[in-house]
N, C-alpha and C positions, 0 to 999 in steps of 0.2 A: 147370476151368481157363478162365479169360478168352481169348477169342480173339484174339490178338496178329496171325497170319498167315492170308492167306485168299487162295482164286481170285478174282480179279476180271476188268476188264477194261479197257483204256485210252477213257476215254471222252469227251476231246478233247487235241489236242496245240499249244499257243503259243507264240508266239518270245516271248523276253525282251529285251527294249533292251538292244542294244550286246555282245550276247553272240552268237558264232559257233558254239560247240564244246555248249553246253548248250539246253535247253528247257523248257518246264513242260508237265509229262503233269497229267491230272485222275482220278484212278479216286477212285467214289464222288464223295465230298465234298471228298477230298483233294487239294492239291494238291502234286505232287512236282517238285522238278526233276532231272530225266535227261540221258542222251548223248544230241544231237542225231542222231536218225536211228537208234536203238536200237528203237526201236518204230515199230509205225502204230496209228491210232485202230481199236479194234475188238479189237486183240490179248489173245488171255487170258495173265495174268502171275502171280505173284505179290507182294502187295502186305502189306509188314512196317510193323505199326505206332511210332509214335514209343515210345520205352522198352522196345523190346525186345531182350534181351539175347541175341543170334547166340553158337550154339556156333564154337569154334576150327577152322574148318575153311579150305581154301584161299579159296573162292569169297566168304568175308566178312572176306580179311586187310586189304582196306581201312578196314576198322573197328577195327583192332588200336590203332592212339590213342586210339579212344574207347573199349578197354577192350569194345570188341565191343555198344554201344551207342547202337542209335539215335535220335539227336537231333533236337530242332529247330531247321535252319540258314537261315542268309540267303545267295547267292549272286547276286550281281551284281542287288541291289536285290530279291529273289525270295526270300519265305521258303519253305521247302521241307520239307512232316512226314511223315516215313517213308520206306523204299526200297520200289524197284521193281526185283523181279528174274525174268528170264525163267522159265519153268518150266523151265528144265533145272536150276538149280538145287537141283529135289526128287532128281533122282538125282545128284546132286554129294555132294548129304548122305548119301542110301543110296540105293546101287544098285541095288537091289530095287525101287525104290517105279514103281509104274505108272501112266505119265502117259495114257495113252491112258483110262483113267476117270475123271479128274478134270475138277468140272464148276464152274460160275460158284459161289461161295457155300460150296467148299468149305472148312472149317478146317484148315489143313498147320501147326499151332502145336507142335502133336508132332510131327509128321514131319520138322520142320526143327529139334529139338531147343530151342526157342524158350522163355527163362521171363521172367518180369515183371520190370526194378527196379522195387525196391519198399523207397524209402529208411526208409519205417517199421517193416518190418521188425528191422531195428535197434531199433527201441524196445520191441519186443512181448518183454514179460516170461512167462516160465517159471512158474506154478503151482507152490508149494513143494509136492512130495507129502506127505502127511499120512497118518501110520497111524493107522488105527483097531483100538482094538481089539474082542474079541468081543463085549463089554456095547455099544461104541458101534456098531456092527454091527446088532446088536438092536434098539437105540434105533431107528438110521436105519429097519427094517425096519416099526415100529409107527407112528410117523411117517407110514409112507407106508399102512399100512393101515388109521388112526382119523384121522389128521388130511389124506389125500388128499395127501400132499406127496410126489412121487416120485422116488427119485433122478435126479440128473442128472449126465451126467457129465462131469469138468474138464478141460483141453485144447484141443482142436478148436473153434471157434468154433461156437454153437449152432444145429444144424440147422432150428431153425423158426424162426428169425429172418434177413432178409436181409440179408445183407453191402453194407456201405458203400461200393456204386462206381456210377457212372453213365455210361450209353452216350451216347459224343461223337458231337455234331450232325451231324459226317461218315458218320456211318452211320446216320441219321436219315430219308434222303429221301425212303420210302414211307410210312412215320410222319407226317410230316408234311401231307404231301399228301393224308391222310388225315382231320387233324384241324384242317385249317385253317378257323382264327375261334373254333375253342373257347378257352375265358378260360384265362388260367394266371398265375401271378404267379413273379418273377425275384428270386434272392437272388443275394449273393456268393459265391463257393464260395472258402470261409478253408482257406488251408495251414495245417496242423498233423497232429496225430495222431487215428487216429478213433477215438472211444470211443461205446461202448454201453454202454447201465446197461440191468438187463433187473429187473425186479421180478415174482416169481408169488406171489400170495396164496394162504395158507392152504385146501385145498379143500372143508372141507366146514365145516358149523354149529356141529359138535362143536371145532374149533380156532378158531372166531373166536370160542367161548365161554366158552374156556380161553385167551383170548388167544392163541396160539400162532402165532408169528410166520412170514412168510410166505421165499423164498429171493429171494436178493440176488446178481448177480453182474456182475460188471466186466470189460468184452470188450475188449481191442484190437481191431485192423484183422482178426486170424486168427485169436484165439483168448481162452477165456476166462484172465485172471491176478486174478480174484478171485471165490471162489465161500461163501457163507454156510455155505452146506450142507453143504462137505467142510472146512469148517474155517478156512475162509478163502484166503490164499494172499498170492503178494508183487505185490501190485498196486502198486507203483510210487506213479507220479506221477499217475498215474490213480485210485488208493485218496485221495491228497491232495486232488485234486479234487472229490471225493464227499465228503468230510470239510466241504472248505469250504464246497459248497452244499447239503450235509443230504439229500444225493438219497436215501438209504435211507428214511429216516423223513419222507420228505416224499411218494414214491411209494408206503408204506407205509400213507398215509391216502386215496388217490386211490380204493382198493376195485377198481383195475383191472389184469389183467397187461398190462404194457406194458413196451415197449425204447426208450429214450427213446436217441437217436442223434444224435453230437454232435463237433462239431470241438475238440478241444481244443489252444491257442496258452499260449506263454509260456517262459520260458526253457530252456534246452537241449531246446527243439522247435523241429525247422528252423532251427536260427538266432535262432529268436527273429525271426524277420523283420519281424515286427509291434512290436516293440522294448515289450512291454507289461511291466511289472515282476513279475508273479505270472500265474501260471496260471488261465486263463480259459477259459470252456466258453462252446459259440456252439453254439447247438441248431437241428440241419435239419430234421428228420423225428421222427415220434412211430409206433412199429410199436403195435396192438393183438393182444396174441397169438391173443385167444380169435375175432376174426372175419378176422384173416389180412390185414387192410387195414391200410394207414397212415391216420392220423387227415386230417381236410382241414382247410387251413389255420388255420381259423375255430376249429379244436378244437386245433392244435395252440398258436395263441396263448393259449388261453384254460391250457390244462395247465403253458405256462409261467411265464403269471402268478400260477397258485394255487402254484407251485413258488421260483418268485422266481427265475427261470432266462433268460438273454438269446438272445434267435436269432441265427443269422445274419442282417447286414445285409442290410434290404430293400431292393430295385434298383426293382420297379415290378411296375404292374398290364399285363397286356397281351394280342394274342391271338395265338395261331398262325399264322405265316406261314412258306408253302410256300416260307423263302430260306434256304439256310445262312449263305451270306453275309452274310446279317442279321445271325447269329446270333454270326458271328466278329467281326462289327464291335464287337458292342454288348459284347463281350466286354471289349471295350481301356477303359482307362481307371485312375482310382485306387481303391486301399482305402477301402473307408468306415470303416475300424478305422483306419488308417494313410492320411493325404491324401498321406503326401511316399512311398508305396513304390506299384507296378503291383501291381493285383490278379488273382489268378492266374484270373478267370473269373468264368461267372454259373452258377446251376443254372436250369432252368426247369420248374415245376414244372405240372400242372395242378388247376384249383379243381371239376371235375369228376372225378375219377377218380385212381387212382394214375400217371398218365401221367408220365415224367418222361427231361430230359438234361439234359445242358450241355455248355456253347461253352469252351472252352480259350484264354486269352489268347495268341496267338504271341508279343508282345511277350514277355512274360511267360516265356513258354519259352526265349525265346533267351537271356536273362540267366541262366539256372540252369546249372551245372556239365553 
């Protein structure tokens, strides 16, 4: 489970213009605005991040408009992402829980009954189950013991491939300061739905000489909804997509297992907010199964030009800088898919190593539901 909620600690406090009653706290990266005089610098707190969805309890019925969700707002010229709340409110939620061991860094995402929205959720299609019977049973079993193909199995998003999310620049700051002046190049990070295409080749001599074709399978953000292997499944709008750009039979000549990891936009995803007329795939990342690394830039262009496959837009070449603030800045601006909509951010990748975040447009945020 992603870490939504965690100890921290208030690590400066500033007045806002022309406001009496409120203040902006700083924990981390973040900056919050609070009750004036609720804190002092230095206090350990707990700190919830933006889109996290509070169980119904008294201590977050100021959230009950938002449907117990929190946002990122603007007050009195101050944008403001996530709350700040004392640590009493770990035993607000349960009584039990012992504040007296909790330390800088710890995760309370459980403990305060905390889960993710996660508006793609709604998109991620169910695996039609498929019986098989005893002969195909068989089959699957020889399969995997002359031709090296193993079962895998449908549902669950697949365990040796990593999931499509990235750590915000807000919680970056020893990272950084780490790797300042190493290269890294900046993309746009496109709202839509995430799709993986995952391709494993046939494993041994005896199938690539029988032709025997390799497994193919189509991931949501959580889970697989399209697998070769059991038979297929109802992979949506996501199977359409692989259709139009030939990803089975075009990864199927690469000779490589790979998880090609990809934003996919276009109507009734998001809105459509990129107002494009068909569904369009916009490729970030390229996993290689068999050495556990993401491919480097230099190789992931090159996989998507033998593919005929488009990236996400490129922002720039650049190097590591010890600034978040940098990082929010450079965030603001327009789509390069779309000049007239705000783009919801950058990723920041590096050309040395799998290093990798990104900056979150606030603009951006505050226009969203």
């Amino acid at each position: 489970m992603r870490e939504l909620a965690y100890i921290q600690t208030i690590k400066s406090l500033c007045p806002i213009p022309n406001a009496d009653a409120i203040e902006k706290a700083e924990v981390l990266g973040w900056e919050v605005v609070v009750k004036k005089d609720a804190f002092k610098v230095g206090d350990k707190v707990v700190y919830c991040e933006v889109d996290s969805i509070l169980p119904e309890y008294e201590c977050f019925e100021f959230l009950r408009s938002k449907k117990f969700r929190i946002k990122t707002i603007k007050l009195r010229g101050q944008i403001s992402q996530g709350c700040i709340f004392p640590l009493s409110v770990l035993t607000d939620v349960d009584p039990t829980f012992n504040l007296s061991k909790v330390k800088v860094g710890d995760d309370v995402t459980e403990a305060l009954k905390i889960v993710k929205y996660d508006p793609e959720a709604e998109l991620d299609v169910e695996v039609e189950p498929v019986k098989k019977s005893w002969l195909d049973r068989k089959l699957s079993y020889y399969k995997w013991k002359l031709f090296g193909i193993k079962p895998i199995k449908t549902g669950l998003f697949p365990s040796d491939v990593p999931k499509t999310d990235e750590t915000r620049v807000q919680k970056m700051a020893s990272e950084l300061e780490e790797r300042v002046g190493q290269e890294v190049y900046i993309t746009e990070k496109v709202e839509g739905t995430s799709a993986t295409f995952i391709y494993r080749n046939a494993g041994n001599w005896l199938a690539k000489l029988l032709g025997q074709d390799g497994v193919f399978q189509i991931c949501s953000r959580n889970r697989i909804v399209y697998n070769s292997q059991k038979g297929g499944g109802a992979g949506g709008h996501l199977m359409k997509v692989a259709e139009k750009y030939n990803i089975r039979s075009g990864m199927a000549t690469l000779k490589q297992n790979l998880a090609i990891q990809a934003e996919c936009i276009g109507p009734k995803i998001q809105g459509n907010i990129y107002r494009v007329p068909d569904f369009e795939l916009k490729v970030f990342r390229i996993f290689d199964l068999d050495t556990k690394t993401f491919l480097s830039y230099v190789e992931t262009v090159a996989v998507c030009h033998t593919l005929n496959l488009t990236m996400v837009p490129f922002v720039a070449f650049d190097v590591v800088k010890n600034d978040i603030k940098y990082y929010v800045e450079l965030s603001k601006g327009k789509s390069l898919i779309n000049p007239d909509i705000l783009r919801e951010g950058i990723v920041i990748r590096s050309l040395v190593d799998n290093f990798s975040f990104k900056s979150i447009n606030p603009e951006y945020l505050l226009k969203q539901d």
